[in-house]
Backbone as numpy.savetxt, mean C-alpha at the origin, in Angstrom:
# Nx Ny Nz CAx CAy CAz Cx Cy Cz
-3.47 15.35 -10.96 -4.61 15.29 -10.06 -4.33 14.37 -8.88
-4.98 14.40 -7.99 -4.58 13.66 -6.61 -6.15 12.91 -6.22
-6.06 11.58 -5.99 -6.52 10.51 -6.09 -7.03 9.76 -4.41
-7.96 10.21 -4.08 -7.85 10.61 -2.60 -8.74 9.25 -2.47
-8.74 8.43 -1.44 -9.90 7.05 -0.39 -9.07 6.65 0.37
-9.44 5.64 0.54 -9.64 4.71 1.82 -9.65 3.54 1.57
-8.87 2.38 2.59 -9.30 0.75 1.85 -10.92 0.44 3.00
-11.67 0.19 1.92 -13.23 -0.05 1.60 -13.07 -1.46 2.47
-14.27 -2.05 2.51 -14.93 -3.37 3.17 -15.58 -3.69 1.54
-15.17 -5.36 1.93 -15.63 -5.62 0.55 -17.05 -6.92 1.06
-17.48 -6.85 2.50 -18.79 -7.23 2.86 -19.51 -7.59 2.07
-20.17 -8.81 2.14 -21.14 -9.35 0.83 -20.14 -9.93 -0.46
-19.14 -9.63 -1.27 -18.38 -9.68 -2.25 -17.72 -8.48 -2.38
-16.69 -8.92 -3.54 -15.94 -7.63 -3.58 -16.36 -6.98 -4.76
-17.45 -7.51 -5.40 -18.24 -6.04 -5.93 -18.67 -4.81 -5.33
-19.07 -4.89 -3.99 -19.21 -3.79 -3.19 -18.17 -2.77 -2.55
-16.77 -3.02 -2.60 -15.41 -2.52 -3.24 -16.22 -0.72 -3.55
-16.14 -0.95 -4.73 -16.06 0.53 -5.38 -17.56 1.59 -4.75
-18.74 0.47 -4.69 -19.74 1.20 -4.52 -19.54 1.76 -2.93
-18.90 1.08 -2.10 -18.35 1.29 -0.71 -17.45 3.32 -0.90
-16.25 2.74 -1.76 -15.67 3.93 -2.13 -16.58 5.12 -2.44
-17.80 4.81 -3.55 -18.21 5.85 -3.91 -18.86 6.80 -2.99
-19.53 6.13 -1.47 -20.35 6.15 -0.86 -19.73 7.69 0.39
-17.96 7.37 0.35 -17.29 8.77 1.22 -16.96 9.06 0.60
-16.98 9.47 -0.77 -17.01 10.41 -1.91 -14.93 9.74 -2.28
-14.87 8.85 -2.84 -13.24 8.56 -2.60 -13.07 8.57 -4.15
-12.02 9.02 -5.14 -11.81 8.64 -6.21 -10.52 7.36 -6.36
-10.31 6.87 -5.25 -9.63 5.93 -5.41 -9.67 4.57 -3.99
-9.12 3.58 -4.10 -9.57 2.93 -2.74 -8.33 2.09 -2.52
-8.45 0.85 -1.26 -7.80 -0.31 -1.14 -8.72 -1.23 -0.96
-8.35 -2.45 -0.75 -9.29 -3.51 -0.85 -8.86 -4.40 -0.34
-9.21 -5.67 0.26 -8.82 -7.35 -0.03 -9.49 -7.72 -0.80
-9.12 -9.06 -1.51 -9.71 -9.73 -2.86 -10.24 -11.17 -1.74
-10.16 -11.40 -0.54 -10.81 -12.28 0.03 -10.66 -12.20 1.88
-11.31 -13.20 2.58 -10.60 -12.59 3.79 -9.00 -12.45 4.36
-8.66 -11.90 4.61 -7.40 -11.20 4.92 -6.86 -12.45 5.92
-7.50 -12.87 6.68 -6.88 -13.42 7.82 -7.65 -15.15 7.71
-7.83 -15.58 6.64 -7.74 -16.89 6.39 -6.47 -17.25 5.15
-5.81 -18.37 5.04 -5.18 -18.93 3.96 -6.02 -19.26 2.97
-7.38 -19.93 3.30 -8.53 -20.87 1.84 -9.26 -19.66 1.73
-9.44 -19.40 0.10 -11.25 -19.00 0.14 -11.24 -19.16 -1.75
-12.75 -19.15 -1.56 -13.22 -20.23 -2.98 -12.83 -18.97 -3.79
-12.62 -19.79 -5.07 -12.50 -18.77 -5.97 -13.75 -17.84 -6.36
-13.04 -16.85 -6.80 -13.90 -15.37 -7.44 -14.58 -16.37 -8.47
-16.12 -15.68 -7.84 -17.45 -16.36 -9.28 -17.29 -15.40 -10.12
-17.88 -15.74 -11.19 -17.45 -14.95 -12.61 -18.51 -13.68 -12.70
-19.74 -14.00 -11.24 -20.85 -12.66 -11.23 -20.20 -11.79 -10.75
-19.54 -12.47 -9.47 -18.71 -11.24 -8.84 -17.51 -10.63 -9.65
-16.81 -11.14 -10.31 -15.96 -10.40 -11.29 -16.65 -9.64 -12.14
-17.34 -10.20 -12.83 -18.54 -8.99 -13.74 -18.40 -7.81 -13.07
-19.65 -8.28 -11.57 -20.11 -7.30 -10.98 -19.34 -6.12 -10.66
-18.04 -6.26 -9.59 -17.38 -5.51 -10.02 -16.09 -4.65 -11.11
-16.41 -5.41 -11.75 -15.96 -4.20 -13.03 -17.00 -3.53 -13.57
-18.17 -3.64 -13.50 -19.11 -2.92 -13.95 -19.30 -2.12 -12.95
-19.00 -2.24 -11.71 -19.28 -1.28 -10.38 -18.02 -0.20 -10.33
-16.73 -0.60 -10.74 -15.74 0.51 -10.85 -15.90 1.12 -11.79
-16.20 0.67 -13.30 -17.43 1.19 -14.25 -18.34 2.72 -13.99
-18.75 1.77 -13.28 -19.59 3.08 -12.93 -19.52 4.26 -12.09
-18.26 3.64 -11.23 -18.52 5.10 -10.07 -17.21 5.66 -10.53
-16.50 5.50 -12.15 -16.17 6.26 -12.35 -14.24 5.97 -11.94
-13.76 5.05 -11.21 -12.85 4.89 -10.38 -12.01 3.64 -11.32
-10.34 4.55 -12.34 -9.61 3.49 -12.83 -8.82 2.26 -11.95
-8.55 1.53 -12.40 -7.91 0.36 -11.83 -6.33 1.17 -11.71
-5.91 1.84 -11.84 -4.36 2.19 -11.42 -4.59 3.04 -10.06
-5.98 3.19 -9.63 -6.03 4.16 -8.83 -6.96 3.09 -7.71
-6.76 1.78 -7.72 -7.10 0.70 -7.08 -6.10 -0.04 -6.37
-5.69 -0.01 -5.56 -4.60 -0.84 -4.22 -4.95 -1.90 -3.75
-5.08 -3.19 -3.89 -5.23 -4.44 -3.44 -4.35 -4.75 -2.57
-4.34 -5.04 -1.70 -3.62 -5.94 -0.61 -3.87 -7.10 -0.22
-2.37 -7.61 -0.02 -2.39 -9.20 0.01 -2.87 -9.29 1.60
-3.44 -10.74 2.12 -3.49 -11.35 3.30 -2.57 -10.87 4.16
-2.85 -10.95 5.58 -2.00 -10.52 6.64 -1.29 -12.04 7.01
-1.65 -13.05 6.64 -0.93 -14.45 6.94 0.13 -14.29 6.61
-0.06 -13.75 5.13 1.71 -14.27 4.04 2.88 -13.73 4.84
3.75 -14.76 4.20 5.67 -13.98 4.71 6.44 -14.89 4.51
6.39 -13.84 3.19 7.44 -14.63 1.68 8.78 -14.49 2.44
8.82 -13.77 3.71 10.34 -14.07 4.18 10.27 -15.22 5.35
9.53 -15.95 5.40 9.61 -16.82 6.79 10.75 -18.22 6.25
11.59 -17.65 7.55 12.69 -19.10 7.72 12.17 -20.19 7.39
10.24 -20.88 8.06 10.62 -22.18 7.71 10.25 -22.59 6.47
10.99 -23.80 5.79 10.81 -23.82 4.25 9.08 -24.49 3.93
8.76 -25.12 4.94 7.07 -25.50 4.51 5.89 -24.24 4.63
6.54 -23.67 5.81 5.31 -22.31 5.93 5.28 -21.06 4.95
7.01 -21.57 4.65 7.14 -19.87 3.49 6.52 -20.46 2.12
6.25 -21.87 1.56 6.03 -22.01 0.75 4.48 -21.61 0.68
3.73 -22.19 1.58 2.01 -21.96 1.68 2.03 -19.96 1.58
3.27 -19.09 2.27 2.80 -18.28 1.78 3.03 -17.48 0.06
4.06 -18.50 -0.38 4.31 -17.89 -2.16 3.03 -18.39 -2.56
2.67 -19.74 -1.99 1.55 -20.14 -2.50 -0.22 -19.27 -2.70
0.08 -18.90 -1.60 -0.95 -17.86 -1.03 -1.17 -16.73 -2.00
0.30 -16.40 -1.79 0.55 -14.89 -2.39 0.10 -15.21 -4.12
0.55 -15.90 -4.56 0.31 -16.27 -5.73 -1.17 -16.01 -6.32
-2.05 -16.60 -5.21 -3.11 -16.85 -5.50 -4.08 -15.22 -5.64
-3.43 -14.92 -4.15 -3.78 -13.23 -4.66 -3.45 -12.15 -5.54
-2.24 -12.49 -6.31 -2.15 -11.69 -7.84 -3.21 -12.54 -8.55
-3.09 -13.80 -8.95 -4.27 -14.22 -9.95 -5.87 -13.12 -9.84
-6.31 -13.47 -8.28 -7.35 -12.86 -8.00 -7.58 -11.24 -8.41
-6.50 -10.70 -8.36 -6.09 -9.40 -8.79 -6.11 -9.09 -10.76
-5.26 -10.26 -11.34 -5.64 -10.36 -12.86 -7.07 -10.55 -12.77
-7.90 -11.61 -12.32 -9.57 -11.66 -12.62 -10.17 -10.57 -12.26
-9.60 -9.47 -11.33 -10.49 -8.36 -11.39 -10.53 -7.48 -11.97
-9.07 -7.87 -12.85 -8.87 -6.42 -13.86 -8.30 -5.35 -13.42
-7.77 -5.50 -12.47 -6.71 -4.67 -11.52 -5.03 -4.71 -12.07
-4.63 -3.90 -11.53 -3.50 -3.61 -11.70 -2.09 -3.57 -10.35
-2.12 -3.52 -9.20 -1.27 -3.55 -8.46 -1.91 -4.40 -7.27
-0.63 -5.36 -6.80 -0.77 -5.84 -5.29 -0.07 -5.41 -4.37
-0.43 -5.09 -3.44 0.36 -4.17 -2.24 0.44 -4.96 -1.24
1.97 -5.69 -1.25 2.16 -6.20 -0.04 2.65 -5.88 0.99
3.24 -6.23 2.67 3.99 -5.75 3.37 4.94 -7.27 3.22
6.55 -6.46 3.29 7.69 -7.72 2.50 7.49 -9.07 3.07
7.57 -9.06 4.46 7.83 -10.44 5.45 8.79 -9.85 6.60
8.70 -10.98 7.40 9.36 -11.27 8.25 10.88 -12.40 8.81
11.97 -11.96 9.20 12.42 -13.18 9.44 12.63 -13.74 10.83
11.71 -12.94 11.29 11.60 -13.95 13.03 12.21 -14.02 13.74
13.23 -13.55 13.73 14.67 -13.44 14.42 15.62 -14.99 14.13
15.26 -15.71 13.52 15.62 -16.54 13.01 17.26 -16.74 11.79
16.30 -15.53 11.03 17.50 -15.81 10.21 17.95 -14.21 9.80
19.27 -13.97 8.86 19.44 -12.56 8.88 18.75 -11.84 7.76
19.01 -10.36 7.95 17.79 -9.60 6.98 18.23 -9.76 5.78
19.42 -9.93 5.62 20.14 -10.26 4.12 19.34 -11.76 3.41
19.14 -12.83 4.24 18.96 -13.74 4.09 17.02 -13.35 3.53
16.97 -13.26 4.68 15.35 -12.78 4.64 14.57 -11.98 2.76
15.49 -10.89 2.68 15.46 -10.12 1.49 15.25 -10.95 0.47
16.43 -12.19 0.38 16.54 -13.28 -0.78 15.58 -14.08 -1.15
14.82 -14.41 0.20 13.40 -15.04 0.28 12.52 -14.25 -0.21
12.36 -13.37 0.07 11.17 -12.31 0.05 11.47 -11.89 -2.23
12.41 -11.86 -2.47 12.86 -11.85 -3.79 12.18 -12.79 -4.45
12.71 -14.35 -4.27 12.83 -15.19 -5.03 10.92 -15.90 -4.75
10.27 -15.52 -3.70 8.65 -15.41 -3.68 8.18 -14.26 -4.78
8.55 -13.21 -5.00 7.83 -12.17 -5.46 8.35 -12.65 -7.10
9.46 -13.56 -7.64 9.80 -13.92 -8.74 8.72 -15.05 -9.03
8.58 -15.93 -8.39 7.59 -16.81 -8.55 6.45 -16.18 -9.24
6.08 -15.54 -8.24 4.56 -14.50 -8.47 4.52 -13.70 -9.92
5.68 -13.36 -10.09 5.94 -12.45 -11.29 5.40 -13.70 -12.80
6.25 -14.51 -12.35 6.22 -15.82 -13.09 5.26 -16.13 -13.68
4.21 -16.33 -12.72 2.57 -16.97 -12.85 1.71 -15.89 -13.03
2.09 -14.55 -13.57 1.07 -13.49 -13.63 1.76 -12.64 -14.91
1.04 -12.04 -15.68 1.30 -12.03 -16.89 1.41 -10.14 -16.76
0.36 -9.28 -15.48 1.02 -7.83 -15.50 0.74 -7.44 -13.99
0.33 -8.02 -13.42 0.11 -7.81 -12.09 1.65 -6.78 -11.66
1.70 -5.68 -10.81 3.09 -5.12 -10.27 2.59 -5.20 -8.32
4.12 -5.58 -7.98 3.85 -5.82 -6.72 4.82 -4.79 -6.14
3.41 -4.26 -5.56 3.94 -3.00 -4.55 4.10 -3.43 -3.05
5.69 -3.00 -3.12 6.36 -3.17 -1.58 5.65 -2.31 -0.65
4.77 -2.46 0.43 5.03 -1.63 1.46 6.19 -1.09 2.23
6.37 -0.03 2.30 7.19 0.62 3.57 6.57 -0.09 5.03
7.33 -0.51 5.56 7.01 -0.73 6.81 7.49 0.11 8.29
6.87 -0.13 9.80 7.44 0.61 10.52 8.41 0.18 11.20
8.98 -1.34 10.80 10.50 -1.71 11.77 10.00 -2.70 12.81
8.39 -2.76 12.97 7.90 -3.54 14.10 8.45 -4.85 14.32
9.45 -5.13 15.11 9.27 -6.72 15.40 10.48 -6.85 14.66
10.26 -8.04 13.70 11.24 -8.53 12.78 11.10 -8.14 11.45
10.16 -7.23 11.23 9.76 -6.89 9.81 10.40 -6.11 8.82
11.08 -6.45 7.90 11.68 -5.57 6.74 10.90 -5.11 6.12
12.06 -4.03 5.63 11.10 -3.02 4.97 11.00 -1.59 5.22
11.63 -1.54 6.15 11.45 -0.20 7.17 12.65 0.98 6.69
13.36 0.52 5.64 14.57 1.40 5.25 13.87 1.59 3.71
14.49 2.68 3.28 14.35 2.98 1.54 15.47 1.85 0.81
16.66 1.34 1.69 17.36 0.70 0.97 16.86 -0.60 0.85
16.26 -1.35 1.69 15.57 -2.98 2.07 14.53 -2.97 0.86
13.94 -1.75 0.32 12.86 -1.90 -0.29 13.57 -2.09 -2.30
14.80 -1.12 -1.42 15.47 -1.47 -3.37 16.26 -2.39 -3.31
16.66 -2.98 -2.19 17.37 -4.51 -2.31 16.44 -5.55 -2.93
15.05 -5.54 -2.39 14.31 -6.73 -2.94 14.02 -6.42 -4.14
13.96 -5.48 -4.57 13.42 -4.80 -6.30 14.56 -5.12 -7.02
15.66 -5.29 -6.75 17.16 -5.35 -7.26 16.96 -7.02 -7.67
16.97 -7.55 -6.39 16.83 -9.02 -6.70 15.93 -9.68 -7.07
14.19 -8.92 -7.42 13.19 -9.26 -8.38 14.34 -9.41 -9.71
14.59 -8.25 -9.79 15.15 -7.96 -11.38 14.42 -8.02 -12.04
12.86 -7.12 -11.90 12.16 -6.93 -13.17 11.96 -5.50 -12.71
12.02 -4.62 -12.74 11.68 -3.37 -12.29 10.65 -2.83 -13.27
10.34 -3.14 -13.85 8.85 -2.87 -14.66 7.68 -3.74 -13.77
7.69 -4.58 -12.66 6.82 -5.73 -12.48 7.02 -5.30 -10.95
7.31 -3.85 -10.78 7.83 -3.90 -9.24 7.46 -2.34 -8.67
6.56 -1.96 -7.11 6.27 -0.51 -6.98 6.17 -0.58 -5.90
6.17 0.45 -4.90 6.27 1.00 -3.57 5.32 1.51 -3.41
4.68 1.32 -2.03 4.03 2.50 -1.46 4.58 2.61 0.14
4.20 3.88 0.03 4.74 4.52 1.00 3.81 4.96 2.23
3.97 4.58 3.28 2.45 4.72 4.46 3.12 5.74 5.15
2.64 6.93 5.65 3.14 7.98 6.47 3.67 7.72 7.87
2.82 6.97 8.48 2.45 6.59 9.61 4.26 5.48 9.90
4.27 4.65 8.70 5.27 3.61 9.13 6.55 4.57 8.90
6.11 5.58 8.01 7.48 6.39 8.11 8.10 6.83 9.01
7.13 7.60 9.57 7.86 8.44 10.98 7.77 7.28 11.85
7.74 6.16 12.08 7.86 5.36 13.44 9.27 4.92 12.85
9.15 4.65 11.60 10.86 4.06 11.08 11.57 4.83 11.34
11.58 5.99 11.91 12.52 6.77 11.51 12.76 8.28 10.35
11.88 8.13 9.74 12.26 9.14 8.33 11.19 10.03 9.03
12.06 11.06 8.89 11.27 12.58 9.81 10.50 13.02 8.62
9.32 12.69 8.12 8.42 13.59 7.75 7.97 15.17 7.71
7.51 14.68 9.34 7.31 16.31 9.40 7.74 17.65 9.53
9.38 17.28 10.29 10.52 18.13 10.50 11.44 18.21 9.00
11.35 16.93 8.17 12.22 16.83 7.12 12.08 16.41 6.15
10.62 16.86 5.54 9.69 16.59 4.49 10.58 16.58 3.38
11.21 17.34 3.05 12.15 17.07 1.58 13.31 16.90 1.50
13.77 16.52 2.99 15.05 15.50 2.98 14.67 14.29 2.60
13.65 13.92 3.52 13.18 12.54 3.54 12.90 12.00 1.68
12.02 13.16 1.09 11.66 12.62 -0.18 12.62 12.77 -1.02
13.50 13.64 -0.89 14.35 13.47 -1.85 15.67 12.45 -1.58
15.77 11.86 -0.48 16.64 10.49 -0.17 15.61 9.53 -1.02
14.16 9.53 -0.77 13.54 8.14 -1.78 14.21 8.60 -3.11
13.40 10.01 -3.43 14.06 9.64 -5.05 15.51 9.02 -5.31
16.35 9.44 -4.63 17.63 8.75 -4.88 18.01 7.78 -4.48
17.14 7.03 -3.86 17.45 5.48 -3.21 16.87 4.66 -4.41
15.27 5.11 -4.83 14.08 4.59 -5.10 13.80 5.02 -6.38
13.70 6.10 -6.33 12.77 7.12 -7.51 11.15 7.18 -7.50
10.99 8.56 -7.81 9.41 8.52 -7.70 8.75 7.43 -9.07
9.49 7.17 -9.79 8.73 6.68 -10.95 8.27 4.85 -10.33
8.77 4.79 -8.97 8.55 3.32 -8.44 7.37 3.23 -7.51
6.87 4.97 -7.13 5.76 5.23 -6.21 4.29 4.49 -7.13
3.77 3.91 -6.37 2.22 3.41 -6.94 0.92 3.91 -6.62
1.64 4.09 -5.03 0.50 4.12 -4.28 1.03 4.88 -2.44
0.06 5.25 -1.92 0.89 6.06 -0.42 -0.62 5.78 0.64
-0.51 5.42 1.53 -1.03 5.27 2.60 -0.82 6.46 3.70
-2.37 7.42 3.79 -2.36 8.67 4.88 -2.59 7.99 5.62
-2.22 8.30 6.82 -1.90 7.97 8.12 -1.20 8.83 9.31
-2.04 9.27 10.24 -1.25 9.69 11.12 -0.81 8.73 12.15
0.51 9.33 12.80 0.63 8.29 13.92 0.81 8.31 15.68
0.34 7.54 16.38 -0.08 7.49 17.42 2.04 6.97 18.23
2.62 6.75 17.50 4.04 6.26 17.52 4.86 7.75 17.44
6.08 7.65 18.18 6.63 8.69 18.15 7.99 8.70 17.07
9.06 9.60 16.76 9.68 9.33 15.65 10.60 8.72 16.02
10.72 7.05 14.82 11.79 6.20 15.27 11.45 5.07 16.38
10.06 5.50 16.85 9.38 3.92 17.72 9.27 2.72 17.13
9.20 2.92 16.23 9.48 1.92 14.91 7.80 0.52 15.94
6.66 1.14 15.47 5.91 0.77 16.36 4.28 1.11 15.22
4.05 0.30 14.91 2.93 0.62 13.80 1.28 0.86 14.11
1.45 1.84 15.14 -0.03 2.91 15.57 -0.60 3.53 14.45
-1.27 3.52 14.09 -1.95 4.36 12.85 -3.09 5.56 13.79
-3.06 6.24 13.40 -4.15 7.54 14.32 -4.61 8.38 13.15
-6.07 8.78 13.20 -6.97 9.91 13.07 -6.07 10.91 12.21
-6.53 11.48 11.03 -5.15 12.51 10.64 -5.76 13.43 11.41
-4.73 14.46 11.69 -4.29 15.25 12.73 -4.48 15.30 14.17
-4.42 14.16 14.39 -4.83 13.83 15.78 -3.31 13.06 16.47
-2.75 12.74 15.80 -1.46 11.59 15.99 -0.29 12.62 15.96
0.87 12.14 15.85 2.60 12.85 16.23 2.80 13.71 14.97
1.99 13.27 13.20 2.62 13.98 12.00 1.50 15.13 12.11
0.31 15.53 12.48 -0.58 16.53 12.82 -0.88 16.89 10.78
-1.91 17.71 10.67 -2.26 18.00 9.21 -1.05 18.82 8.51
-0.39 19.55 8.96 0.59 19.65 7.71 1.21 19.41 6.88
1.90 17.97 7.25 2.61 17.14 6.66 1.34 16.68 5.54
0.13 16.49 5.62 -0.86 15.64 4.76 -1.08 17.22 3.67
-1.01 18.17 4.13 -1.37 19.80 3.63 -0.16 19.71 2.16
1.05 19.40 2.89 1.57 19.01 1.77 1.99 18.15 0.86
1.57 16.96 1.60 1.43 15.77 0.23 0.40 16.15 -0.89
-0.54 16.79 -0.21 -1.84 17.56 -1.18 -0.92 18.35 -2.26
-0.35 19.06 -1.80 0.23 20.06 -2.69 1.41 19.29 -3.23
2.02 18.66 -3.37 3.03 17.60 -4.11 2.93 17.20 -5.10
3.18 17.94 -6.26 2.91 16.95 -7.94 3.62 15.85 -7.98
3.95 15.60 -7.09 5.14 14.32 -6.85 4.02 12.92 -6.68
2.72 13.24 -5.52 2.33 12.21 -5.54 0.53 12.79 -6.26
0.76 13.12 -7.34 -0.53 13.30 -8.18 -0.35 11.49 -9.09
-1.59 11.16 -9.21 -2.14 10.16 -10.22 -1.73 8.83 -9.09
-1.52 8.79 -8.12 -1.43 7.43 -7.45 -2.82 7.33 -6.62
-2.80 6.41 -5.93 -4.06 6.14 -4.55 -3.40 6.54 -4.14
-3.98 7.74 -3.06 -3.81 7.92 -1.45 -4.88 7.40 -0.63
-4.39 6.77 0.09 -5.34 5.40 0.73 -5.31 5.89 2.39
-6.55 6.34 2.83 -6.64 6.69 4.26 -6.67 4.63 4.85
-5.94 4.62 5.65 -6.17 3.59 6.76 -6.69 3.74 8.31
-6.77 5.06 8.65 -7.03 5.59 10.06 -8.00 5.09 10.86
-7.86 5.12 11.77 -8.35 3.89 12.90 -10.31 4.48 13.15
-10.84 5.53 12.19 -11.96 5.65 12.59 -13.02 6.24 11.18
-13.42 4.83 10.69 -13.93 4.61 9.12 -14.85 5.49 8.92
-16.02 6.17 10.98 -16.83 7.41 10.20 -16.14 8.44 9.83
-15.01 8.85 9.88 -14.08 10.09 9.73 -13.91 9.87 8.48
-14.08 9.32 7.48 -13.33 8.78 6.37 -13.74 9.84 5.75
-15.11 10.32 5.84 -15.40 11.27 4.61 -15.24 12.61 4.52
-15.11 12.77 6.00 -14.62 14.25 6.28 -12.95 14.10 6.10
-12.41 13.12 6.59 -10.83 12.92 6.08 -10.86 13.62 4.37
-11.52 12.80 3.83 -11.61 12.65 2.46 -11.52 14.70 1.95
-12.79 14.75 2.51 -13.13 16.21 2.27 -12.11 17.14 2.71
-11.15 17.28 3.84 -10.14 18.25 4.28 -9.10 18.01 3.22
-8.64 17.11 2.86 -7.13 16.73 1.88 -7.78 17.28 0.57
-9.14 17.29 0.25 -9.15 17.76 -1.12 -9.28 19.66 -0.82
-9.69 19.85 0.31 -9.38 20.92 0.32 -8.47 21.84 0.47
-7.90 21.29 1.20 -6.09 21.72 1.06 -5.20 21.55 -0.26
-5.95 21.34 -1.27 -5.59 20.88 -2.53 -6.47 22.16 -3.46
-7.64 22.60 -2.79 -8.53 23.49 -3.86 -7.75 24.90 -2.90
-7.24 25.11 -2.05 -6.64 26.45 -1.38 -5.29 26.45 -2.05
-4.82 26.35 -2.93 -3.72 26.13 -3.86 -3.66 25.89 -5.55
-4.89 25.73 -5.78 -5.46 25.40 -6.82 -5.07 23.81 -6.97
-3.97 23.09 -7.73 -3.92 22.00 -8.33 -2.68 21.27 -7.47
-1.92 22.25 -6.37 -0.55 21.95 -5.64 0.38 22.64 -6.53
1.56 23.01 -5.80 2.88 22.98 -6.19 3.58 22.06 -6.03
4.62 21.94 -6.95 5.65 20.90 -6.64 6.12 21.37 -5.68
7.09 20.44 -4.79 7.82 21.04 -3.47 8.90 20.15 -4.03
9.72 21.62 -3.74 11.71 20.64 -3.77 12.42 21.14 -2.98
């Protein structure tokens, strides 16, 4: 089955998370567990943890089919040694927040090394943070974002993403997702080379490391390496490419997580991908 939302506003608390989801009809979502763009925030009260697990409870929506994302501050790859620590520190704090909700995956984007230092170097950092984390969390799995190459940011290759999984060295404690949008700006032709592209992950990666995938069209052209997110079918990958992730038993049972730059579209987003899914019945595999 294919597992279709959007990352939700968690406004008021993040009990309102799922009831948000339920509201554009989503069977799955993303989230923050606090604000995104501060380092402090008080810990999760024990109503709001209740609250929402009794709210995913109810609308029906498992925790494997829940995508948390860490803060936009962190960057477990930053050269300097006091700032990268506040972000393991950080990061840390948002798997815990993730165990109190009863969740199951954190979805980060890797880091940065600023032009500072090299990507080899960078990787090792970004490793030996996500070991920490592993450390202090008992099942939490931390899902690598794919990234689009912007700037200094790793991540943007299938290989950068199994270098840092290599040097976790827990590959049970370790998952990918994959954003459309950062794909084709990285480079990986989607829409011209839909099963080149996926079948280089499986053999870089493997699907059994997929968690989670971010729809996205993009406003970036292929290889701008430039992280525009656009409207699906409005941007450079247009609805086909999404026509057949629908039909893909490849990515059945994960979140597909709309991010697109226009939240009233969400539900009609929502509604076209499941329909391109009922004009096929359940999908075909594509190889």
């Amino acid at each position: 089955m294919k597992y279709v939302g959007a990352h939700v506003s968690i406004a008021g608390g993040v009990e309102n998370a799922p009831l948000n989801a339920e509201q554009i009809g989503a069977k799955a979502f993303a989230m923050f567990t606090k604000n995104q763009r501060q380092w402090q925030a008080k810990p999760l009260e024990e109503q709001s943890i209740r609250s929402f697990r009794e709210n995913l409870e109810r609308v029906g929506i498992k925790r494997q089919h829940v995508l948390p994302h860490d803060g936009y501050l962190i960057n477990l790859g930053n050269p300097d040694p006091g700032k990268r620590q506040n972000s393991v520190k950080a990061f840390i704090d948002e798997a815990q927040r993730v165990e109190q909700l009863g969740l199951l995956f954190l979805n980060f984007h890797p880091g940065s090394h600023l032009r500072e230092i090299s990507e080899e170097h960078c990787l090792d950092l970004i490793a030996a943070g996500v070991r920490e984390a592993v450390a202090q969390t008992s099942e939490v799995v931390f899902v690598l974002e794919s990234t689009a190459g912007q700037g200094s940011n790793i991540g943007y290759t299938f290989e950068q993403l199994a270098a840092i999984i290599e040097r976790v060295g827990v590959r049970e404690r370790m998952g990918v997702c994959l954003d459309t949008c950062h794909l084709y700006a990285a480079g990986y032709d989607i829409k011209g080379n839909y099963h080149e592209v996926f079948t280089h992950f499986e053999q870089v990666l493997g699907f059994d490391l997929l968690k989670g995938m971010h729809l996205n069209d993009s406003k970036s052209t292929l290889g701008q390496k430039l992280d525009r997110h656009n409207s699906l079918g409005e941007g450079h990958l247009g609805w086909e490419v999404f026509r057949q992730i629908m039909r893909d038993t490849r990515f059945n049972n994960i979140p597909l997580v709309l991010e697109t730059i226009d939240s009233e579209r969400w539900p009609e987003e929502i509604a076209q991908l499941y329909r391109f899914l009922a004009e096929d019945g359940e999908g075909k595999r594509q190889s």
